[in-house]
C-alpha positions in Angstrom: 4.7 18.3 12.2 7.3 16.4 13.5 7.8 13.2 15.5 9.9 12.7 18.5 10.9 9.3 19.4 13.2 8.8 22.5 12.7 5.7 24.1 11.7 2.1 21.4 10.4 -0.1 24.0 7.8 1.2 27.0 6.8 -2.3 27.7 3.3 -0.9 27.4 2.0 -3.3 24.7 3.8 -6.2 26.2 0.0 -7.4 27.4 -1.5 -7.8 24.2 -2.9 -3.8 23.9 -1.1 -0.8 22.6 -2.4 2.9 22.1 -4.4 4.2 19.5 -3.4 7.6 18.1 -5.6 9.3 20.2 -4.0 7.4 23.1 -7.4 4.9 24.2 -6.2 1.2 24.7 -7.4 -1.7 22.0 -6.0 -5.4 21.8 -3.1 -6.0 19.3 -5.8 -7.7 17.2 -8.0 -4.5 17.1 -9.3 -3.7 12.9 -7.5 -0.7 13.4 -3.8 -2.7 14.6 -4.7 -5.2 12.0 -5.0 -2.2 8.8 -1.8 -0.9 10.6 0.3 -4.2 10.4 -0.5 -4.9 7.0 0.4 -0.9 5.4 3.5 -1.7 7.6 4.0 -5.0 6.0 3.2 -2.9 2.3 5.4 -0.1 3.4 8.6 -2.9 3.8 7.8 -4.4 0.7 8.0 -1.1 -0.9 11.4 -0.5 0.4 12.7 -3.9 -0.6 11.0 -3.4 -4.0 13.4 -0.1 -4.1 16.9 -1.9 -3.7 16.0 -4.1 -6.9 18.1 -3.2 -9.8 16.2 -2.4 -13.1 13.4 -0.5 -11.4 13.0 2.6 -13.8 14.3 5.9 -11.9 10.3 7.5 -12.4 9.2 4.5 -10.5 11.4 4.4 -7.5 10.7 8.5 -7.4 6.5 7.4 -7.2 7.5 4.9 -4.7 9.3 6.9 -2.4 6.3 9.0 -2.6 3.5 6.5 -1.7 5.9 5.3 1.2 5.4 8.7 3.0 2.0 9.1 2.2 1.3 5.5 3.6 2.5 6.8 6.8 -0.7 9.1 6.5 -2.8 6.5 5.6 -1.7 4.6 9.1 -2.1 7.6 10.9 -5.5 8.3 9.3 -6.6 4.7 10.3 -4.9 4.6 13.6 -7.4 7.7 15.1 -10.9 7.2 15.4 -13.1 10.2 14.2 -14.1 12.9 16.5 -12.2 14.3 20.0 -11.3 17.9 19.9 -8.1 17.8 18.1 -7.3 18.3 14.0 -5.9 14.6 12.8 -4.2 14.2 9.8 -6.1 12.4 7.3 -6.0 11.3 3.8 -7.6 13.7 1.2 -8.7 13.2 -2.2 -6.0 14.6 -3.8 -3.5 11.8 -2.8 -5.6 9.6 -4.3 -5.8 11.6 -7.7 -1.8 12.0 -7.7 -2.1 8.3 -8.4 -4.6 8.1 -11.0 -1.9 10.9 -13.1 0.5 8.1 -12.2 -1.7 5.0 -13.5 -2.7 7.0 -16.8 0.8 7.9 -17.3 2.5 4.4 -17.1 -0.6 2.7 -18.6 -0.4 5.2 -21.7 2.5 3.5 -23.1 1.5 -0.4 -22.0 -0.2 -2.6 -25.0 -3.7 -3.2 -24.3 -4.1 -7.1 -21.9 -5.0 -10.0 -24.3 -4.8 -12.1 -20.8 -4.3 -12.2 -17.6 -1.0 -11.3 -16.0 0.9 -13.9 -14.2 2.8 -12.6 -11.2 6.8 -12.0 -12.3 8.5 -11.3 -15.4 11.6 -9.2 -14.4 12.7 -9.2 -10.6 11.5 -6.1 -10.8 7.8 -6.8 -11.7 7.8 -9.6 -9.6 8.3 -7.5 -6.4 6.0 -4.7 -7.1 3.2 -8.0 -7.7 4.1 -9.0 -4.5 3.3 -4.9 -3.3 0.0 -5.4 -5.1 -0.9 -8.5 -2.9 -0.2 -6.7 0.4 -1.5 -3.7 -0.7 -5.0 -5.4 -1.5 -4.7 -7.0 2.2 -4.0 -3.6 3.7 -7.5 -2.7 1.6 -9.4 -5.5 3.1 -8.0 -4.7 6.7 -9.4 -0.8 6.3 -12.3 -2.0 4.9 -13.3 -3.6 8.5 -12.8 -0.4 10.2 -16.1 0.6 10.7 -15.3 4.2 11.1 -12.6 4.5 8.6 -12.2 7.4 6.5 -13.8 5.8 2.7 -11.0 7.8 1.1 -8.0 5.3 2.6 -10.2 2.8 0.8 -10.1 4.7 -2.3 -6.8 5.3 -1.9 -5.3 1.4 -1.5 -7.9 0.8 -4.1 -6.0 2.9 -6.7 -2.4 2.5 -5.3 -2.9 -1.7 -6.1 -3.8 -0.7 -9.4 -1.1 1.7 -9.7 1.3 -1.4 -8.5 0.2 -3.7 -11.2 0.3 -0.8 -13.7 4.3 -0.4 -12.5 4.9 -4.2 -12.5 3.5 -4.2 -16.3 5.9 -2.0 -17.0 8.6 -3.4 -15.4 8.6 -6.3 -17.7 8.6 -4.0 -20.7 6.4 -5.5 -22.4 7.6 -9.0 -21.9 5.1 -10.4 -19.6 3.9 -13.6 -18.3 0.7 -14.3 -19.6 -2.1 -16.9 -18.6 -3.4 -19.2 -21.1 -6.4 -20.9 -20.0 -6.0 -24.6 -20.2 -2.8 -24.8 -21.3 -1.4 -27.8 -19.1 -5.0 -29.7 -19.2 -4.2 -33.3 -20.1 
């Protein structure tokens, strides 16, 4: 399947709408527009995430990965269910590629004594700031009342599989919380 863009701007949207991916019209702030924007929003952070230096080749490879499969997350979410037509949409194996990828990296982690603070490495601290998007892109699919539940599943895992990446990123030199510690 393949994609032809020509023309960037139509001026179509330039009234606060733009098109579905079955072509009906919703308002910019549309559920559907809103889970769009933020695996956009994810999909940028993943590419920034990629130009830091010190981000293990294995992860960058994964990363690359979830950023084309996030494009079939948005085109999952961005065509309501039914019509005549076949739509791509997410299956449940995308969603298992990432659990192999969670067990893997967390196989060689030391167990948590404490909660992670976001950062550590630039590298960590990026893919935490991934995590937080990609938890916001969760909560935007959750309020689209037809969504398909395994783009759910899916952001549900991939922010795990973030914060699995970011731990070890830091190598086992993490930021820790310790409850109270400032408390005068």
């Amino acid at each position: 399947m393949t994609v032809n863009l020509t023309r960037i701007y139509t001026k179509l949207g330039d009234a606060g709408e733009t098109h579905l991916g079955d072509m009906s019209r919703v308002a910019k702030t549309h559920p559907r527009i809103e889970a769009d924007g933020a695996l956009d929003e994810l999909n940028a952070q993943i590419g920034l995430t990629l130009t830091v230096e010190g981000l293990p080749e294995q992860y960058s490879d994964w990363l690359r990965h979830i950023q084309n499969d996030l494009f079939d997350v948005g085109a999952d979410l961005s065509v309501p269910h039914g019509g005549d037509r076949e739509r791509l949409r997410l299956v449940p194996e995308q969603t298992t590629w990432l659990e192999r990828a969670c067990d893997e990296v967390n196989a060689t982690l030391e167990p948590l004594k404490s909660f992670v603070l976001p950062g550590g490495s630039v590298a960590a601290a990026h893919l935490h700031v991934c995590r937080t998007v990609c938890r916001r892109a969760e909560r935007r699919a959750l309020m689209v009342e037809d969504a398909n539940p395994e783009v759910v599943r899916y952001l549900n895992r991939l922010s795990d599989l973030l914060f699995i990446l970011s731990r070890g990123a830091n190598a086992g030199d993490e930021p820790l919380w310790e409850p109270g510690r400032f408390r005068t």
